[in-house]
The first five atom37 places (N, CA, C, CB, O) and aatype in JSON, in Angstrom:
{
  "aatype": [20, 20, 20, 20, 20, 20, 20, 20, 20, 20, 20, 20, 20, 20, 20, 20, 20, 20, 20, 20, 20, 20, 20, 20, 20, 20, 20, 20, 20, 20, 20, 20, 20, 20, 20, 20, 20, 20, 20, 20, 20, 20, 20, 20, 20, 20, 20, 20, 20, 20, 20, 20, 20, 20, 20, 20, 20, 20, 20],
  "atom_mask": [
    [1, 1, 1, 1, 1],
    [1, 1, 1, 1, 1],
    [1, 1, 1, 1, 1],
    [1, 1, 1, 1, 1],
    [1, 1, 1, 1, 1],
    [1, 1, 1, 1, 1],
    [1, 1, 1, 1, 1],
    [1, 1, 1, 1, 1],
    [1, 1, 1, 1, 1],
    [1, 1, 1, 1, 1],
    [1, 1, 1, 1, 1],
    [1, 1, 1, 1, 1],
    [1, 1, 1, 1, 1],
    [1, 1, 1, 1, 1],
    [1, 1, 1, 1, 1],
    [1, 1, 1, 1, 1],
    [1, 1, 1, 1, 1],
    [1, 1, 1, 1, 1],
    [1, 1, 1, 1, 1],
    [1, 1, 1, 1, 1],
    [1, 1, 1, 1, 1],
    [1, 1, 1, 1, 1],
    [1, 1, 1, 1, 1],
    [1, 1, 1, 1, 1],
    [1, 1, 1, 1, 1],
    [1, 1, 1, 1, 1],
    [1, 1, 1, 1, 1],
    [1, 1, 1, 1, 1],
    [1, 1, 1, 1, 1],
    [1, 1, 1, 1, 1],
    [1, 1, 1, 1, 1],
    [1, 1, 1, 1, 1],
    [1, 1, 1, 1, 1],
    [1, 1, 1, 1, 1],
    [1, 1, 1, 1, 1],
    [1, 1, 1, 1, 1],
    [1, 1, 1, 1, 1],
    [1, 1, 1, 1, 1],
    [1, 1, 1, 1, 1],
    [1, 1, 1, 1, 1],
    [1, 1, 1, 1, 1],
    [1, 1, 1, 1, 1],
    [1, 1, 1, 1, 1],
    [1, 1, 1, 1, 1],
    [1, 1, 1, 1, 1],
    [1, 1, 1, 1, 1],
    [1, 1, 1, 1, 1],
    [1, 1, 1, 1, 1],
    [1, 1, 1, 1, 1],
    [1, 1, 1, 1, 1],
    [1, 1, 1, 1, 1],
    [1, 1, 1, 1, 1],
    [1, 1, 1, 1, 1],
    [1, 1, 1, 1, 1],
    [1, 1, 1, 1, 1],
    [1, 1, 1, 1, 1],
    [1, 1, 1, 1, 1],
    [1, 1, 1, 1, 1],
    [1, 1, 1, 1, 1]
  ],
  "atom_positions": [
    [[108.57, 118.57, 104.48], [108.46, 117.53, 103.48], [109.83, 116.89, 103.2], [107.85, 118.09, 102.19], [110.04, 115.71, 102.93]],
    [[110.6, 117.74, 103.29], [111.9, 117.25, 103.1], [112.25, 116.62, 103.71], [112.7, 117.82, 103.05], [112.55, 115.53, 103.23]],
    [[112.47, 116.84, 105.24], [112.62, 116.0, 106.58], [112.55, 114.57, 106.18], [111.43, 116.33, 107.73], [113.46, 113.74, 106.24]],
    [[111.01, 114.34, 105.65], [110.39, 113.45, 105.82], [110.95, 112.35, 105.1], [109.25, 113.74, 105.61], [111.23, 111.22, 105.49]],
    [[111.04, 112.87, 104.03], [111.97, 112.35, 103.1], [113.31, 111.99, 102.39], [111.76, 112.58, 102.73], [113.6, 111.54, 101.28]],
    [[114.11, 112.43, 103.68], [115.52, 112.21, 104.23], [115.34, 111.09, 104.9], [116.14, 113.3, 105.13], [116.05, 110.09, 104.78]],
    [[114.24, 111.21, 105.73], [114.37, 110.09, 106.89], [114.1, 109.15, 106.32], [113.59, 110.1, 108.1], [114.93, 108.28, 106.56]],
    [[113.29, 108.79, 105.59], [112.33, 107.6, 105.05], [113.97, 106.78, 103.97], [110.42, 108.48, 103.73], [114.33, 105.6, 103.96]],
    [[114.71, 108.2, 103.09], [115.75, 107.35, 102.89], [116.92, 106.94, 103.66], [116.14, 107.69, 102.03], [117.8, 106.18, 103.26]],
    [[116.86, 107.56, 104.9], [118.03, 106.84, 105.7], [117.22, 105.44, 106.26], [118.7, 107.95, 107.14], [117.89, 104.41, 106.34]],
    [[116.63, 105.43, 106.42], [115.24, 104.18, 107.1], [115.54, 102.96, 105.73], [112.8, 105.13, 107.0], [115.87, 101.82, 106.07]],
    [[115.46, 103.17, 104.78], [115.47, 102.46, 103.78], [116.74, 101.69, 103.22], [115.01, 103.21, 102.98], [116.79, 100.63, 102.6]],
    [[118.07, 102.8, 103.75], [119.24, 102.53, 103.2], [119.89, 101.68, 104.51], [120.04, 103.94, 102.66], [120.82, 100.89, 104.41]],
    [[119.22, 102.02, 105.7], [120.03, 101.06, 106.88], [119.11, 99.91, 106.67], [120.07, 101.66, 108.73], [119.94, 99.01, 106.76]],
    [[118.41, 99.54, 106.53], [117.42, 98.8, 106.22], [118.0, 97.89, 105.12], [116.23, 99.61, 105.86], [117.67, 96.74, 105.4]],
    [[118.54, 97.91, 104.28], [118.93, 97.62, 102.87], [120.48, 97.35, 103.59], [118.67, 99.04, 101.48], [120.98, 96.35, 103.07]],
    [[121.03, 97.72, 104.23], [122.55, 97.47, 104.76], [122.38, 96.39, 105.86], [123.33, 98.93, 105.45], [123.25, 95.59, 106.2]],
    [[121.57, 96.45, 106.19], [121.13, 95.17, 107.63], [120.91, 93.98, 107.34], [119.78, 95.35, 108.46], [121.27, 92.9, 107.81]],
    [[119.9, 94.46, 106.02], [119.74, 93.01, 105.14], [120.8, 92.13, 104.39], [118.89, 93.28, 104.07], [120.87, 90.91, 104.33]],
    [[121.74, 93.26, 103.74], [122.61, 92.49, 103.51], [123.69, 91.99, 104.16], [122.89, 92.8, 102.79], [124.31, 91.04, 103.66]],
    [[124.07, 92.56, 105.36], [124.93, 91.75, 106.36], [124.29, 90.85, 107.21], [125.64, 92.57, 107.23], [124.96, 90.11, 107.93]],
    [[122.69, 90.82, 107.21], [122.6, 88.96, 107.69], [122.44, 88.37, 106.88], [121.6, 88.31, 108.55], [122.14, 87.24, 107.27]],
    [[122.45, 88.47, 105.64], [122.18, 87.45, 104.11], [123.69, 86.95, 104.06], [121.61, 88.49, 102.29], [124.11, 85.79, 104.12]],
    [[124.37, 88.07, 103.93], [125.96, 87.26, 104.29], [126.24, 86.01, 105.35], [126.96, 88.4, 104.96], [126.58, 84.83, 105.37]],
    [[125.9, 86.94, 106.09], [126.05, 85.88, 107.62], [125.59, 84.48, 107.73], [125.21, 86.46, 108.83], [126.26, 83.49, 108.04]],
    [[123.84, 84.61, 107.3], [123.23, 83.27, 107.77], [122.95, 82.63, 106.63], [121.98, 83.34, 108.64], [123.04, 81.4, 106.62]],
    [[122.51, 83.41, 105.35], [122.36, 82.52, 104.36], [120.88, 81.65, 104.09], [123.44, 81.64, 104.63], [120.76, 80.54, 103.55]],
    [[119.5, 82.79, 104.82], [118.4, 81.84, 104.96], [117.71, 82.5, 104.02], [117.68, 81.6, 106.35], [118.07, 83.58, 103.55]],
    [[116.26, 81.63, 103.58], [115.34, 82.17, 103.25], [114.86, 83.59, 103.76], [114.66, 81.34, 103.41], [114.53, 84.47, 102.96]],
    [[114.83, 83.75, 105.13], [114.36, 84.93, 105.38], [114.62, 86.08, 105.41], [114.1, 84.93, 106.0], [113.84, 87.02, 105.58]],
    [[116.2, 86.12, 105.19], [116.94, 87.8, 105.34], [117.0, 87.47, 103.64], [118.94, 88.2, 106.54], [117.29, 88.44, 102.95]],
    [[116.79, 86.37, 103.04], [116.68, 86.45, 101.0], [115.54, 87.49, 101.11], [116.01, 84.56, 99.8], [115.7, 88.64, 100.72]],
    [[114.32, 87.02, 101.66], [113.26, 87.76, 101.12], [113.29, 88.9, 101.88], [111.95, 87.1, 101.11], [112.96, 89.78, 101.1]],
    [[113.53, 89.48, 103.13], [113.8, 90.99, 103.2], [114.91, 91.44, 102.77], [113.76, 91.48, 104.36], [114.67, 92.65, 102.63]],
    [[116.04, 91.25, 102.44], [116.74, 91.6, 101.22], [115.85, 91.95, 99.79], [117.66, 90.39, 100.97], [115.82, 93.06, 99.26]],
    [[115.4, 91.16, 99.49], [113.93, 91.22, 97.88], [113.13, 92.55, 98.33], [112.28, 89.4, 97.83], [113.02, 93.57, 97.66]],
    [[112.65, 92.34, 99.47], [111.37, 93.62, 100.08], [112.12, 94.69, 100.2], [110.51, 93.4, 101.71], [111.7, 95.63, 99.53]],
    [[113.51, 95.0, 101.09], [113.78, 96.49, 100.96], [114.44, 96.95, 99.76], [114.6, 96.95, 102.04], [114.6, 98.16, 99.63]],
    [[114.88, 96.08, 98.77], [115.52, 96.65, 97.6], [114.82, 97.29, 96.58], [116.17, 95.78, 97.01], [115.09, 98.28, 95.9]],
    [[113.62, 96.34, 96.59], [112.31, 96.8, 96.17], [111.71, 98.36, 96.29], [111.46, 95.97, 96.89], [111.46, 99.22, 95.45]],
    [[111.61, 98.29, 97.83], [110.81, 99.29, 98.3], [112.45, 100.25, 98.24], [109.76, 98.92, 100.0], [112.37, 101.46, 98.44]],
    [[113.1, 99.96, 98.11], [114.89, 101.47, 98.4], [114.28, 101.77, 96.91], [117.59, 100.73, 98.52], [113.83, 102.91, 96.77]],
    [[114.19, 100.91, 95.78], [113.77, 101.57, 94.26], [113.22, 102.27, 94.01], [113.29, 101.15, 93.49], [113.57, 103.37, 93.57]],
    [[111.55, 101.62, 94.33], [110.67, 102.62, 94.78], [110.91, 103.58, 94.97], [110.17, 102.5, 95.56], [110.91, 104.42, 94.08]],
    [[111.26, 103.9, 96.4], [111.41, 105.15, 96.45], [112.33, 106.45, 96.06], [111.31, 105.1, 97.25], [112.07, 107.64, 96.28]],
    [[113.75, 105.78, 95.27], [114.29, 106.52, 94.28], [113.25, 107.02, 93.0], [115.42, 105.66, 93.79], [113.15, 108.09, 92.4]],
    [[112.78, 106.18, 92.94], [111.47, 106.58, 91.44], [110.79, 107.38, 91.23], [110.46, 105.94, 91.15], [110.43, 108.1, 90.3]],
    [[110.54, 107.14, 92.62], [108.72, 108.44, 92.86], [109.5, 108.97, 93.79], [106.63, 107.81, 93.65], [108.42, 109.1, 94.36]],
    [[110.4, 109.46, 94.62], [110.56, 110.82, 94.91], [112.0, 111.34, 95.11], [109.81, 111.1, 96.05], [112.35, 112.22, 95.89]],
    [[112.89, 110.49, 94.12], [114.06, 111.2, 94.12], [114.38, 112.12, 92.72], [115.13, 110.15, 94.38], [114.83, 113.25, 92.55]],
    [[113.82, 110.77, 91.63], [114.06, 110.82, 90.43], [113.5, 111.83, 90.07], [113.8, 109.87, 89.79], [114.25, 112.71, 89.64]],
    [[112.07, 112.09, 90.1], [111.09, 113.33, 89.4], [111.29, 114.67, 90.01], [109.43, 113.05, 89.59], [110.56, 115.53, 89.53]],
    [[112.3, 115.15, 91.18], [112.78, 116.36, 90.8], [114.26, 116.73, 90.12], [112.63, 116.99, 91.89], [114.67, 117.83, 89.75]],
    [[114.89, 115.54, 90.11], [115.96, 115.83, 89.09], [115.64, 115.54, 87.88], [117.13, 115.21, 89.29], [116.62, 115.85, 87.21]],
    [[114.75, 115.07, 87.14], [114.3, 115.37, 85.91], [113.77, 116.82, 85.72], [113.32, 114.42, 85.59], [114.2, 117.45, 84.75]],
    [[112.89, 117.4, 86.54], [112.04, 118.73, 86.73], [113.46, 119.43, 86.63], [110.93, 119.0, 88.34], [113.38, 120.26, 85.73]],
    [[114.95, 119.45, 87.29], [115.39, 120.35, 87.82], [116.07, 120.71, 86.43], [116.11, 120.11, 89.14], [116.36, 121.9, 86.26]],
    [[116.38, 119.72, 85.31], [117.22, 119.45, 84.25], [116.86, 120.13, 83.24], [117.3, 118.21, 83.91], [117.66, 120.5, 82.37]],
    [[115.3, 120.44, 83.23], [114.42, 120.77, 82.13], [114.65, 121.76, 81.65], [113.25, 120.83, 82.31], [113.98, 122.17, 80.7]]
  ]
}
């Protein structure tokens, strides 16, 4: 489970780094809105499965 969920945040964070070095670069509509979609979805998934075991772990 863990694996899984290492990977999914390295997937998310190169993902989120790609976007923003062609938003630099080209400056279009389209790396705007996948820039919008993976920042989104990088949140996401801090929320629901980073956040709720360091709250659990704090308790």
């Amino acid at each position: 489970m863990w694996y899984l969920l290492s990977f999914m945040a390295l997937v998310f964070s190169f993902m989120l780094i790609i976007c923003i070095v062609n938003y630099r670069r080209q400056r279009t509509g389209f790396w705007r809105l996948l820039l919008i979609i993976s920042a989104v979805a990088f949140a996401l998934f801090l929320l629901l499965f980073v956040l709720p075991p360091i709250i659990l772990l704090f308790q």
